[in-house]
N, C-alpha and C positions, 0 to 999 in steps of 0.2 A: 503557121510558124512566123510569119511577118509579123502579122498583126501580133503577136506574142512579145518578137523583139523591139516593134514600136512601145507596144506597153512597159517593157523594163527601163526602155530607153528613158521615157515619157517619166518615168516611177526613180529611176536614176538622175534624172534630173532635177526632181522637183526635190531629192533630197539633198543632192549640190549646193540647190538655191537656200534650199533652210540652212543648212550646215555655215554658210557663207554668210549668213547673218546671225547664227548664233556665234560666232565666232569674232567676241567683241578685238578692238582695236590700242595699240597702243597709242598715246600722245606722238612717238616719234615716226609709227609707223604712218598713221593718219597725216602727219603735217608731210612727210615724201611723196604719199599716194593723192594730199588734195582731198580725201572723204577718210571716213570712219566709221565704226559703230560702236557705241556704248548700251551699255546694259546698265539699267538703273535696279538690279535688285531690293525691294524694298518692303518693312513691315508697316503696315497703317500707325499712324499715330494721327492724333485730332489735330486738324489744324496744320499739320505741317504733312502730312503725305494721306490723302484719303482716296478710295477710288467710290463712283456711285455709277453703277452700271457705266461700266470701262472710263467715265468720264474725270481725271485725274484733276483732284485739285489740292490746296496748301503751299505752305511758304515757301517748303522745299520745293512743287513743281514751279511756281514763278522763278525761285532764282536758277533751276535746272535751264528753264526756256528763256532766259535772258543771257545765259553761258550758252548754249547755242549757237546764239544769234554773235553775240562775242565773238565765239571761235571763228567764225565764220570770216567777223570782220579785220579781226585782228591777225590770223594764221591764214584763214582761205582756206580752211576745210571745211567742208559740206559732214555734217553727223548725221546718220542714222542712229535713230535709238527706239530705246522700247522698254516696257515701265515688266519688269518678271517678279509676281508676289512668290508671297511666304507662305506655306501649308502653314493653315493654323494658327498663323499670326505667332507661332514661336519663336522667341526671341534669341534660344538658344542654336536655332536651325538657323535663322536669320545670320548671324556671326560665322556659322560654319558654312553657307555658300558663299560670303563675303570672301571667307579668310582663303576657297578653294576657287575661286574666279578667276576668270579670264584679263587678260590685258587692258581692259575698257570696262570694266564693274565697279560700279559707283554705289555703294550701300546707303539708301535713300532712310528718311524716318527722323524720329529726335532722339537722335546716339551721342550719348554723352560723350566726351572725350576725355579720358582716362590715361593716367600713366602703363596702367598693368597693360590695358589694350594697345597703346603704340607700340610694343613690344612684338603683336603679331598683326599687328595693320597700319596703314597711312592714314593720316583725317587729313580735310581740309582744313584751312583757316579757319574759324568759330563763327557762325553769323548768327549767335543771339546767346542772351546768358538764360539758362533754364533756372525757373524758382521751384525747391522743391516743396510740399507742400504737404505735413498731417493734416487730413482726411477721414470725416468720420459720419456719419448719419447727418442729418439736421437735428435730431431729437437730441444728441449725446451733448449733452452741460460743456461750455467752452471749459478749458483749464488755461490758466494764465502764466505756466511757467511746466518747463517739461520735470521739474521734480514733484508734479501731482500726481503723472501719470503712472505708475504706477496703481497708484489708489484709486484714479477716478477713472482707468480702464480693465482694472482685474479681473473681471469678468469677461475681457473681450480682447480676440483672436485678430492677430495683424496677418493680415494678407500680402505676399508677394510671389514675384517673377525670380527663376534662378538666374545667376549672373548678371544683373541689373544694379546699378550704381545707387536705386534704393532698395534693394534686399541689404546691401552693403553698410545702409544708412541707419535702418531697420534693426540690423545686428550691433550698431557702433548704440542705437539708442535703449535695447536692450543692458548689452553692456554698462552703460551708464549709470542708466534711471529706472532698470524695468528688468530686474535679471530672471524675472517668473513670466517674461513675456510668451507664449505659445505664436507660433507661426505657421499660417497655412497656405502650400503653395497651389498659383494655377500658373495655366501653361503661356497667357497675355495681359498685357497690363489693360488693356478692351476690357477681361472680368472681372479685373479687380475693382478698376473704379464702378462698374456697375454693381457690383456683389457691396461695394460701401452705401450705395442708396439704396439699396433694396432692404438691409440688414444693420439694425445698429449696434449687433453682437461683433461688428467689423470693421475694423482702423487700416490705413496703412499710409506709408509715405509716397507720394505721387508725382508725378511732374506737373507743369502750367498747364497743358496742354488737355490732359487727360482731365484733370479737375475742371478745368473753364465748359468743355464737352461734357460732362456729364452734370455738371451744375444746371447748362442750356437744356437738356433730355430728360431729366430727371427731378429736377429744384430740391430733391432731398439728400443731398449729400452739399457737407459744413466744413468749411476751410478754420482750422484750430491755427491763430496766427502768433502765439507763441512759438512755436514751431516752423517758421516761416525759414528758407536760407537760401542763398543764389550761390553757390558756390560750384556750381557745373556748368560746364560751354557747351552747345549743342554743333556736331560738324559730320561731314560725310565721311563716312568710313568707305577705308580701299585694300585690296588686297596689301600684303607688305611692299615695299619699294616702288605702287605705281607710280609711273610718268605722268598721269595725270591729276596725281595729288598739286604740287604745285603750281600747275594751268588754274586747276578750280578756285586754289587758296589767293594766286594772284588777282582771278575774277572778284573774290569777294572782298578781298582789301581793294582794291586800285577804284570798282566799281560800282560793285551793289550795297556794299555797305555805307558809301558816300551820299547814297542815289537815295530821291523823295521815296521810292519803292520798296525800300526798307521800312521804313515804320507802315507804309499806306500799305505792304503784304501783311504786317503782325494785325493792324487792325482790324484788317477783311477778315482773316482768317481766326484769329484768337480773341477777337474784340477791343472796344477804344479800354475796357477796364485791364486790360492788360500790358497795354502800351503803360497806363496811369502804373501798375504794380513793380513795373520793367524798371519805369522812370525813376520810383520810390530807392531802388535798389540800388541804382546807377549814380544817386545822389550822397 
């Protein structure tokens, strides 16, 4: 019987200690107590959130680990944190553990920032502009204006992610120029830009991120630069009304956006030729 109730004890505890760190922190609660914990919920994107056996790297974990050290210096709170993925890399799971988190869930990745979305979440500040990018085999004949497309893709099936700021893109370029366009969906933008080099029965519209990674992995998938447009800001998605939306947005205005480690994170991670595309845009 002893040794029984050492074991629950023992077994009760160890689930206290878990519980007490899944139980992320709020900004207000963390700056009274002196520490915290946040939850970096996050889906893979290239370049900006990758993990390779647990080893976490992208533009997002540098500026995550430089808000850290921030908080630290600036408030005096000591953070625990910890990086929790997404079954399957689904983008639409990914939004719905964001939008149902805790006090200290920081939705990591390149999430566009959206009007429809600030309506059921906080972003931070924007710390880069995303170019979006038609995407097509290497072999498929450039076209130099999106009113060819139509003709010089009729044969071939555009690929997307639901609820994705290019499935929305996808549909407005449909509409437009392409009302016979066919659309097939997968569950990560990971398969799409993969299923674009593998297949040149398959177009779709992509971010920087995705395109520059499978361009590196692949060399046969073709960036179509008629099609080119920067009109989306990448930022951290948080539950509605977090406390620590504006901590993170003050971090990236006041500090990392001023700092050499902004451009020297884009180039480590997405290459010097994307700094050059970034610049193109910015001009």
């Amino acid at each position: 019987m002893k040794f029984f109730r050492q074991s629950l004890w023992l077994f009760l505890l160890a689930i206290s200690t878990l519980n007490s760190f899944s139980q992320s922190t709020s900004f207000e609660k963390a700056k009274q107590q002196g520490s915290g914990t946040l939850e970096y919920m996050y889906v893979a994107t290239p370049g900006f959130m990758e993990n390779e056996n647990g080893k976490y790297s992208g533009i997002c974990v540098d500026i995550l680990s430089g808000f850290e050290k921030w908080v630290q210096s600036q408030y005096g709170i000591t953070l625990q944190t910890k990086y929790v993925p997404t079954a399957n890399e689904s983008f639409p799971t990914f939004l719905g553990k964001v939008k149902a988190g805790g006090a200290g869930v920081i939705g990591v990745g390149g999430i566009t920032i959206t009007e429809q979305r600030k309506a059921s979440y906080s972003f931070s500040y924007p710390f880069i502009n995303n170019i979006s990018i038609l995407a097509t085999h290497s072999s498929v004949p450039a076209i130099s204006s999106p009113d060819q497309i139509a003709t010089a893709f009729a044969n071939m099936t555009a690929l997307s992610v639901k609820g994705t700021t290019n499935e929305k893109a996808l549909l407005e370029l449909k509409r437009k120029h392409f009302p016979n366009m066919k659309i097939e969906y997968l569950p990560s933008n990971m398969y799409v830009s993969q299923k674009i080099a593998e297949d040149p029965k398959y177009f779709s519209i992509v971010d920087l991120g995705y395109f520059l990674a499978s361009l590196k992995k692949y060399r046969t998938i073709k960036r179509q630069p008629a099609m080119d447009e920067s009109n989306e800001r990448f930022g951290f998605i948080m539950p509605k009304n977090s406390d620590w939306a504006p901590v993170l947005s003050e971090y990236l205005k006041s500090v990392y956006l001023n700092s050499p480690e902004h451009r020297k994170s884009i180039a480590t991670h997405l290459g010097p030729s994307a700094l050059k595309l970034l610049d193109s845009f910015a001009n």
